[in-house]
C-alpha positions in Angstrom: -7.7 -72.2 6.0 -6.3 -72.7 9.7 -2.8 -72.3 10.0 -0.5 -75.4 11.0 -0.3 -74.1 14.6 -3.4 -74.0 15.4 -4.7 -77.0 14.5 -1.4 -79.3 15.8 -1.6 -77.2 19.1 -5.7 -78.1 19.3 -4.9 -81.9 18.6 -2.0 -81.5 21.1 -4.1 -80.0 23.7 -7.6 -82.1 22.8 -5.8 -85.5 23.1 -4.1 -83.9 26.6 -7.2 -82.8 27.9 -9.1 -86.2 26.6 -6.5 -88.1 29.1 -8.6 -86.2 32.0 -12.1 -87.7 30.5 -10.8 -91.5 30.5 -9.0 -91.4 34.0 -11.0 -93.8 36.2 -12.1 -91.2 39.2 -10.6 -93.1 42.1 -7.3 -92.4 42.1 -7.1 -93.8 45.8 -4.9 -96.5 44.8 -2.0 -94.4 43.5 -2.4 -91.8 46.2 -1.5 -94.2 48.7 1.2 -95.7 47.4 4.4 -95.7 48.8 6.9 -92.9 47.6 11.1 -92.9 47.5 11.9 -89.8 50.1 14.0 -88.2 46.6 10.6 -87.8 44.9 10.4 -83.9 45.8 9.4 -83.1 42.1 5.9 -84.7 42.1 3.8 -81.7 41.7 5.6 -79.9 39.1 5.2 -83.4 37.4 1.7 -82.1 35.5 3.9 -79.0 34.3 7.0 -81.3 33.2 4.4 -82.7 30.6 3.2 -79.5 29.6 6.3 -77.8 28.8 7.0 -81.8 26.9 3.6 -81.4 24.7 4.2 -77.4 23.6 8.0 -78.7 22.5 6.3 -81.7 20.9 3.5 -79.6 18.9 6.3 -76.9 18.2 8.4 -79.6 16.5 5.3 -81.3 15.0 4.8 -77.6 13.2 8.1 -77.2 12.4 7.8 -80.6 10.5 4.7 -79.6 8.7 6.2 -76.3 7.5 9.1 -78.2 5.7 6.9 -80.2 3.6 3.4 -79.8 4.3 0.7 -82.1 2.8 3.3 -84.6 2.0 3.2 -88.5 2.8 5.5 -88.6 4.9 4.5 -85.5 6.9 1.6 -87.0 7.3 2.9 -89.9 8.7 5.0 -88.1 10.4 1.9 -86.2 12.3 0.8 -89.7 13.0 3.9 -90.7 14.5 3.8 -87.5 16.6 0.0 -88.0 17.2 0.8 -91.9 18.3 3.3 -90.6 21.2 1.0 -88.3 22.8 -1.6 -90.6 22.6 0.8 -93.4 24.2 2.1 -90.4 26.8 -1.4 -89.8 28.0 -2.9 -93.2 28.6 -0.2 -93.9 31.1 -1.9 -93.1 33.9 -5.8 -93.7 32.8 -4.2 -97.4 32.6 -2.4 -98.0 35.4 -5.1 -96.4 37.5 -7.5 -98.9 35.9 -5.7 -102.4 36.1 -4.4 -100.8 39.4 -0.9 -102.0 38.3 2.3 -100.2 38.5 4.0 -102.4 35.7 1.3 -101.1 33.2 2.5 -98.0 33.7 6.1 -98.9 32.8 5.2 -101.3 30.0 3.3 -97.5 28.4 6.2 -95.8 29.2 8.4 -97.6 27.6 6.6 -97.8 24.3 6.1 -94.0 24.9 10.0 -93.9 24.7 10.8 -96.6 22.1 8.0 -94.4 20.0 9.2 -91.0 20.6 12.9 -92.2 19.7 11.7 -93.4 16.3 10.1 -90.3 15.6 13.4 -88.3 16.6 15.5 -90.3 14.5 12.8 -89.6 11.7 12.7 -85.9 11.8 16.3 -85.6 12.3 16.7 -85.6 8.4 14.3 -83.1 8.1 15.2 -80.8 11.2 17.4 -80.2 13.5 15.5 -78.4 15.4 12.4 -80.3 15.5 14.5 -82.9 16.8 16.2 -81.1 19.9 12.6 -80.0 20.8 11.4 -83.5 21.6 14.7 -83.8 23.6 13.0 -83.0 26.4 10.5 -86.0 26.1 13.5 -88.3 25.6 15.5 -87.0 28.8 12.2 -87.2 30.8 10.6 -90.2 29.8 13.4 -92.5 31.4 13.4 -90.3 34.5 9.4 -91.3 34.2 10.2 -95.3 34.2 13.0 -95.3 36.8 10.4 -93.5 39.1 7.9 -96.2 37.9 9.9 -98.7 38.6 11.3 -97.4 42.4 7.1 -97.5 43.3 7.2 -101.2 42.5 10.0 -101.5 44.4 8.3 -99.8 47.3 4.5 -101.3 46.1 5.3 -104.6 45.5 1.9 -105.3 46.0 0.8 -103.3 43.7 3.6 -104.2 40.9 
């Protein structure tokens, strides 16, 4: 039997490396839009996420080991499933309708998503909970940036 590691961190890294497959190939549009001067941070952006998805399948795991097989774990998995899924499309969907406020509506049901699912393993761990922290402290950082390139795009709002 595979171990609970393996086969969260193979979902987490499949549905992260499906993003890649669905992103429309002309990312022209976003290229050339408009960025605030304080937006230094941009290319460690891809390794923000990263570190966000190995701290989301870490808690995911942790979740599983407390009652694995259960119902609720396994909603639970869907819930955690559901966020990454919801984290990824961001950009295949804004670079499709070409529309910055896509991007924030995703993000923002990215966040409302992952807070649900920190307030429903918080019973069960306290640690699995600080370790989607990091999603929660980024994904806000995420919309206000989204929101300062409509500012700067409104064109492409």
């Amino acid at each position: 039997m595979i171990s609970s590691w393996i086969a969260i961190a193979a979902v987490t890294f499949l549905v992260a490396i499906g993003s890649f497959l669905i992103t429309p190939r002309d990312v022209k549009w976003f290229a050339q839009l408009s960025r605030p001067q304080w937006l230094v941070f941009e290319p460690f952006i891809p390794l923000i996420w990263t570190v966000i998805f190995i701290c989301g399948a870490a808690s995911a795991n942790i979740v599983w080991q407390k009652n694995p097989g259960s119902v609720i774990t396994w909603l639970l998995m869907g819930l955690y499933l559901l966020v990454e899924i919801i984290t990824v499309a961001y950009i295949p969907l804004m670079l499709r309708f070409r529309s910055l406020k896509t991007g924030e509506i995703i993000g923002l049901i990215g966040l409302i998503s992952a807070i649900v699912l920190a307030v429903c393993v918080l019973p069960i761990s306290g640690l699995a909970t600080l370790l989607l922290i990091p999603y929660l402290l980024w994904s806000p950082i995420g919309a206000y940036t989204t929101e300062e390139l409509r500012q700067l795009n409104p064109e492409d709002a």
